[in-house]
C-alpha positions as CSV (number, residue, x, y, z in Angstrom):
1,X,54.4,30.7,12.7
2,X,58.0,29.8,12.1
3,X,59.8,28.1,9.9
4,X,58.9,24.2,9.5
5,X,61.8,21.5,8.1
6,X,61.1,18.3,6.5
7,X,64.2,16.1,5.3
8,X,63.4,17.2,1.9
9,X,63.8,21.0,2.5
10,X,66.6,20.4,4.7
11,X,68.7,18.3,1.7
12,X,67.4,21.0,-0.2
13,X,69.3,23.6,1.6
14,X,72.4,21.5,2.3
15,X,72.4,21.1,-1.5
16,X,71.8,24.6,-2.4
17,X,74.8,25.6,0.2
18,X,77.5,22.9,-1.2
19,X,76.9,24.2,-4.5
20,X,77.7,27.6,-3.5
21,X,74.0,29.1,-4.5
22,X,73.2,32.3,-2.5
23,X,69.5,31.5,-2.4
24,X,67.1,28.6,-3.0
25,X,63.4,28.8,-3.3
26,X,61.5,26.5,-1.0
27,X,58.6,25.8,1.4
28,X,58.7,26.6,5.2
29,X,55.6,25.8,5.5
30,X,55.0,22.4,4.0
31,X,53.8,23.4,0.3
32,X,51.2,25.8,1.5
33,X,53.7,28.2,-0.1
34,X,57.3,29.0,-1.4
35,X,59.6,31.3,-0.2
36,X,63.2,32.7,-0.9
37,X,65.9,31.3,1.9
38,X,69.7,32.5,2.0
39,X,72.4,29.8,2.3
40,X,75.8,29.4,3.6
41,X,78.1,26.6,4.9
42,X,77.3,27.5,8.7
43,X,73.5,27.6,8.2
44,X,70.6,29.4,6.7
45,X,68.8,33.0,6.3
46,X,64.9,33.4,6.5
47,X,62.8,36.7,7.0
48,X,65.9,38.1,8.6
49,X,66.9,35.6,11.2
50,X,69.4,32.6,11.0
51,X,69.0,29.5,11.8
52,X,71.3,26.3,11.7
53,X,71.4,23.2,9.8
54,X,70.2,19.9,12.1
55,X,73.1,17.8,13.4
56,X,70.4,14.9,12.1
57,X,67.1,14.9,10.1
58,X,64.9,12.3,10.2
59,X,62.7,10.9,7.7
60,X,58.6,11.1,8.3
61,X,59.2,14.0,10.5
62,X,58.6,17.4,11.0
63,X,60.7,19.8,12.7
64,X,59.9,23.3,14.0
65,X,61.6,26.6,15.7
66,X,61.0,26.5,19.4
67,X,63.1,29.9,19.6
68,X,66.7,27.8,20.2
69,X,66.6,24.6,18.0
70,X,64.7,22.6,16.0
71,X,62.6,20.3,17.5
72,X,60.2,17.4,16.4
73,X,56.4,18.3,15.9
74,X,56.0,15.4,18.6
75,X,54.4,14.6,21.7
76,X,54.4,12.4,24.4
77,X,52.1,12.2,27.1
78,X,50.0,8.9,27.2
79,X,50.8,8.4,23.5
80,X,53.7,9.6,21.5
81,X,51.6,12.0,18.8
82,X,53.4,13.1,15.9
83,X,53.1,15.5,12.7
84,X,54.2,12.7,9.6
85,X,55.0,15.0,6.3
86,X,53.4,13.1,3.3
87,X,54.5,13.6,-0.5
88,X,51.2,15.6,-0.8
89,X,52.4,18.8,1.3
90,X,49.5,18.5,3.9
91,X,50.5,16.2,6.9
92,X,49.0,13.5,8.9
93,X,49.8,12.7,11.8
94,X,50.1,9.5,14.1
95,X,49.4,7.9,17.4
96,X,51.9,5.4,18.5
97,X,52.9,4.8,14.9
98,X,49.4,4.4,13.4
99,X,48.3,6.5,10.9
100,X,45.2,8.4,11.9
101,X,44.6,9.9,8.1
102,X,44.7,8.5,4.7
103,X,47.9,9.1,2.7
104,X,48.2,5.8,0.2
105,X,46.7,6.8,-2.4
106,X,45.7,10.7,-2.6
107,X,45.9,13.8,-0.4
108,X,44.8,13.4,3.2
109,X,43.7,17.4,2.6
110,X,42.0,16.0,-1.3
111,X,40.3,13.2,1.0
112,X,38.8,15.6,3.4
113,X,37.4,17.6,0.7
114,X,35.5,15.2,-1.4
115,X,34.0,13.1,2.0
116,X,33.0,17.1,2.9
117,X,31.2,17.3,0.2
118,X,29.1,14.6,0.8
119,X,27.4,16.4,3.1
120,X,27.0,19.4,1.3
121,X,28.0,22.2,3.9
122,X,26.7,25.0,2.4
123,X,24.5,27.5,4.6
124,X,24.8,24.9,7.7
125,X,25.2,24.2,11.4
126,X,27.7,21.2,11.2
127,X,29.1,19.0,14.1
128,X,33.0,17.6,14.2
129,X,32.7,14.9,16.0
130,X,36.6,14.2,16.3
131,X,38.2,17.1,15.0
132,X,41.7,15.7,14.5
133,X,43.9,18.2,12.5
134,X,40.5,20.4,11.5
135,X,41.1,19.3,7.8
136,X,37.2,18.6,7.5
137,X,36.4,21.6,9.3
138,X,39.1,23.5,7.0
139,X,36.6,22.3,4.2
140,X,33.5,22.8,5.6
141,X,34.3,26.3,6.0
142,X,35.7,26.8,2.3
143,X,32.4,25.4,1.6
144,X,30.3,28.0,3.0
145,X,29.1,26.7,6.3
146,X,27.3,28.9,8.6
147,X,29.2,27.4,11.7
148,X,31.4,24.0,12.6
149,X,30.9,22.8,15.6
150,X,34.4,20.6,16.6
151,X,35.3,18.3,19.2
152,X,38.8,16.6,19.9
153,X,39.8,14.9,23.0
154,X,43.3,14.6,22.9
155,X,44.9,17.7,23.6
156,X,48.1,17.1,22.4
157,X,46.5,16.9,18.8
158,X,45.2,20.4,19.2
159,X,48.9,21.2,20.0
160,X,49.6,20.0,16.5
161,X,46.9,21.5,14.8
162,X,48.4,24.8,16.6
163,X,51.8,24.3,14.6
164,X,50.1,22.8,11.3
165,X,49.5,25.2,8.5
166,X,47.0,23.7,6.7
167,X,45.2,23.3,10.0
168,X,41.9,26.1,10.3
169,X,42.0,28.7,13.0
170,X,39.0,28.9,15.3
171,X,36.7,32.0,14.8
172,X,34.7,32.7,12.1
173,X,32.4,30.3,12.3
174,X,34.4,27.3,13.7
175,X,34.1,26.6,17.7
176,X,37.3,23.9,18.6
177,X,35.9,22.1,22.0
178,X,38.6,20.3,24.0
179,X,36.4,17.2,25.3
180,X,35.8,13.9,24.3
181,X,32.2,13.7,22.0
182,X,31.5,10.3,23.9
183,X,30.7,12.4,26.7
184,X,29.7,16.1,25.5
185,X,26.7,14.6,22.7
186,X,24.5,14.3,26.0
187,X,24.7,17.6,26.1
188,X,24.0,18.9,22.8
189,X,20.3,19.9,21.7
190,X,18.3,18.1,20.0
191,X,17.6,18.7,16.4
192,X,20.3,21.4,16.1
193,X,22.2,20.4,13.2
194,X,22.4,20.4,10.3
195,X,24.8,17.2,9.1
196,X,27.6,15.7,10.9
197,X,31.1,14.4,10.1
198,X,32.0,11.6,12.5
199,X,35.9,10.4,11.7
200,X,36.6,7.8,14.9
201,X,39.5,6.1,15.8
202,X,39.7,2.7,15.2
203,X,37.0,0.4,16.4
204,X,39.7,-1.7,18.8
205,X,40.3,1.9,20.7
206,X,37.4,4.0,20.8
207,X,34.8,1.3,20.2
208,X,32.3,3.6,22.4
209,X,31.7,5.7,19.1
210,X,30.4,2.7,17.0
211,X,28.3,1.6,19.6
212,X,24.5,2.0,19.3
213,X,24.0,4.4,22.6
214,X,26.3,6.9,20.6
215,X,24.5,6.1,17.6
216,X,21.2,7.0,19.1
217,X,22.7,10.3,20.2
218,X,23.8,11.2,16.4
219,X,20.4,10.7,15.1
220,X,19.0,12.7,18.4
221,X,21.1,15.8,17.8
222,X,20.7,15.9,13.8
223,X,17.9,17.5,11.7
224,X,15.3,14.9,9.8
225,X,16.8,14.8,6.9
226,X,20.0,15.6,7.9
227,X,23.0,14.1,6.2
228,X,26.1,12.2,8.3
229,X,29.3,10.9,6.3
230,X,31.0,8.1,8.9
231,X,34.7,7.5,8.3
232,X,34.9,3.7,9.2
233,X,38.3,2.5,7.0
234,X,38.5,-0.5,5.3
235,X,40.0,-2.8,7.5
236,X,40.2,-6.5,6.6
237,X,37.9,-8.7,8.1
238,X,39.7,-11.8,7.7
239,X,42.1,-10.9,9.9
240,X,40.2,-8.7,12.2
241,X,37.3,-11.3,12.2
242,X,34.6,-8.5,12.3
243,X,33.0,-6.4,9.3
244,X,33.5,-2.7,10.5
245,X,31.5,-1.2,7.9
246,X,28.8,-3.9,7.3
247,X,28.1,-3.5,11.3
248,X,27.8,0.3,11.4
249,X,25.7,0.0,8.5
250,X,23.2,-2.1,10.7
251,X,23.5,0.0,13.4
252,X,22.4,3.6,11.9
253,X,19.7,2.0,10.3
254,X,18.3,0.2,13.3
255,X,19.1,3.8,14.8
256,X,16.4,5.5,11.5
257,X,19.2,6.3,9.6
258,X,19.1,5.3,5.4
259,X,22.4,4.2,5.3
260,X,25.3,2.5,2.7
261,X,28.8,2.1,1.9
262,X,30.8,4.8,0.4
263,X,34.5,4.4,-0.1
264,X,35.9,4.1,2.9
265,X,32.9,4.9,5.4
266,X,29.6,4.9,5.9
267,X,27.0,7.6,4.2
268,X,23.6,8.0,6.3
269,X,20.5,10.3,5.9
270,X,18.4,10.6,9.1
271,X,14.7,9.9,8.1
């Protein structure tokens, strides 16, 4: 993978270079480590190749080697996708400016982990519902899962998960299925796993995966006893005029789920 730039490692090396330091130690790869970079006026020095400063850097951006320039970790197709670097290190990323990944307040990486945990991964056959940037797979596979089963539609996300270090790569136990779960849980056994890890898009876009049909397929595919963390947000029902959470709630449990509120989703245990 080459080099990554963020605004604040590309100040970094424009102030390393007007101070006339040979060398500044940064990240490439947004925090996942540090490295050593040469400097000069005319640009910079990294694993024996040079590359120039940008004419501009943006802010909430992030910029990678295509081999000529740096260009923007972006997409558009139907939606313009992009990689957003957070004060954390680990990215989210958005579609049409929404943020599809908590950032406020703690790690979108740190977030992953502890909903992860919820469903205690260990020694099981979990399903991704919408895999996103893989960060709950990343986890689930740190935790000793015996295979991840992921699924994300869009594939100009799984473009950025190809460029995002902090993203897993498939193998080893993780399977990454282009196709939209909507469609694909039809198909899926029943009873074959173990807990599940459904993070939607919002309700107003993909309202299809709150709805009790999917629902019904959830608790069809998942062992008794099996454990599902739903990510649902928090949005505000006085000015969305509809309780998210309280209504998935109802729905998993008219679907033989236990269900209740956790944070910001839903926690469910099939019965």
């Amino acid at each position: 993978m080459g080099p990554l730039l963020t605004l604040k490692v590309h100040d970094a090396l424009r102030a390393a270079a007007r101070a006339g330091a040979p060398a500044v130690e940064c990240s490439l790869d947004l925090d996942r480590s540090t490295t050593t970079v040469q400097v000069g006026v005319a640009g910079w020095a990294w694993q024996s190749r040079r590359f120039p400063y940008l004419e501009r850097c943006r802010d909430r951006t992030v910029y990678h080697w295509d081999g000529e320039t740096f260009q923007p970790v972006a997409r558009f197709t139907t939606s313009l996708i992009k990689l957003v670097p957070t004060e954390w290190g680990p990215p989210t990323f958005e579609i049409d400016g929404i943020k599809m990944l908590p950032t406020a307040r703690v790690s979108p990486y740190a977030d992953a982990e502890r909903k992860v945990g919820l469903v205690q991964p260990r020694g099981k056959v979990i399903l991704d519902t919408c895999g996103g940037l893989g960060y709950f797979a990343a986890w689930c596979l740190s935790g000793g899962a015996a295979q991840v089963l992921s699924y994300e539609k869009n594939p100009d996300v799984i473009w950025l998960r190809g460029l995002n270090p902090w993203s897993p790569a498939t193998g080893n136990g993780l399977t990454l299925t282009q196709g939209d779960i909507a469609d694909r849980i039809a198909t899926l056994p029943g009873e074959s796993v173990d807990a599940i890890l459904h993070d939607p898009p919002r309700f107003g876009t993909a309202g299809e995966l709150y709805s009790q049909v999917f629902y019904d397929h959830l608790a069809r595919v998942l062992k008794r006893k099996g454990k599902l963390f739903h990510y649902t947000g928090t949005p505000n029902n006085l000015t969305s005029g509809r309780d998210v959470p309280g209504e998935v709630v109802k729905r998993l449990r008219q679907t033989g789920f236990a269900a209740e509120l956790n944070g910001d989703g839903v926690m469910a245990v099939k019965k």
